[in-house]
N, C-alpha and C positions, 0 to 999 in steps of 0.2 A: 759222350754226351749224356745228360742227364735230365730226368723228367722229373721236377719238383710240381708233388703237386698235394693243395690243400683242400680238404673237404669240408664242408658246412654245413652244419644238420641244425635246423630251426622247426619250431614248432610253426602251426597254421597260423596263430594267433601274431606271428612277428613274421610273417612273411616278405610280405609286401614292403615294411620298413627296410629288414636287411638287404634285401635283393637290391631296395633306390639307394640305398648304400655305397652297398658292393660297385655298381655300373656307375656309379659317380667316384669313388676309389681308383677306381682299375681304369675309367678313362681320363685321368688327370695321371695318372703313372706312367712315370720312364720308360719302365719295364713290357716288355713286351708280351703278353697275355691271351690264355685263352679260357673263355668261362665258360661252363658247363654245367647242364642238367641233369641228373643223374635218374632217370626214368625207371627205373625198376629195383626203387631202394628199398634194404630189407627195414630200414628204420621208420618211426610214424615221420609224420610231418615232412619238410621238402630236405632233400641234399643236392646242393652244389658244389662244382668244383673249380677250384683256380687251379693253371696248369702254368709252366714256367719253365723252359727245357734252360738247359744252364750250363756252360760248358768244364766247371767242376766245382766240388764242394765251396771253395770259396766266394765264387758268386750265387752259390745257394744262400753262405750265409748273410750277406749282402742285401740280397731279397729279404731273408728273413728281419733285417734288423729292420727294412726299409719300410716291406710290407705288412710281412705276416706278423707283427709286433703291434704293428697299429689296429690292425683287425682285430688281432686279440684283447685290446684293449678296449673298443670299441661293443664287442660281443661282452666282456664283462661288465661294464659300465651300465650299458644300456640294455643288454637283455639276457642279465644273468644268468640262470637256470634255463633260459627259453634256448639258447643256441648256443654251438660248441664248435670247436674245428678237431681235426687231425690232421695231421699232417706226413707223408711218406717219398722217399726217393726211389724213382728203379732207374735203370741202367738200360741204357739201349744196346742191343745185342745183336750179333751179324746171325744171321742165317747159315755161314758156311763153315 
């Protein structure tokens, strides 16, 4: 299993658009989702996160063409310089 997950760093100034965004995005989406606040971020302004566990690289990419493509496009378009994403995979790992 695999935790696909995207981060979102926005300025104060675009907050409130992105977020009405994002929660209108992610509840109209197939995909099964969880969105997060990232409470003790080293960056200014807010960061969220989209999370998306995946059961391998191929349905990351899937997500990505489906989602994280439109966001991206979405963040340049309309709030240039003000927001950015990253994007990282980790692996889930047994204990024993």
């Amino acid at each position: 299993m695999i935790l696909y997950n995207i981060s979102i760093i926005m300025e104060d100034s675009r907050h409130d658009q992105v977020v009405n965004w994002l929660k209108s995005h992610l509840r109209t989406s197939s995909y099964e989702t969880t969105f997060l606040k990232m409470l003790d971020s080293p960056h200014e302004g807010h960061t969220y996160c989209i999370q998306f566990r995946a059961a391998d690289d191929d349905a990351i990419v899937k997500f990505q063409e489906d989602v994280t493509a439109e966001l991206q496009t979405y963040l340049m378009t309309h709030h240039g310089e003000k927001a950015f994403i990253f994007d990282s995979k980790m692996q889930y790992l047994s204990l024993e």
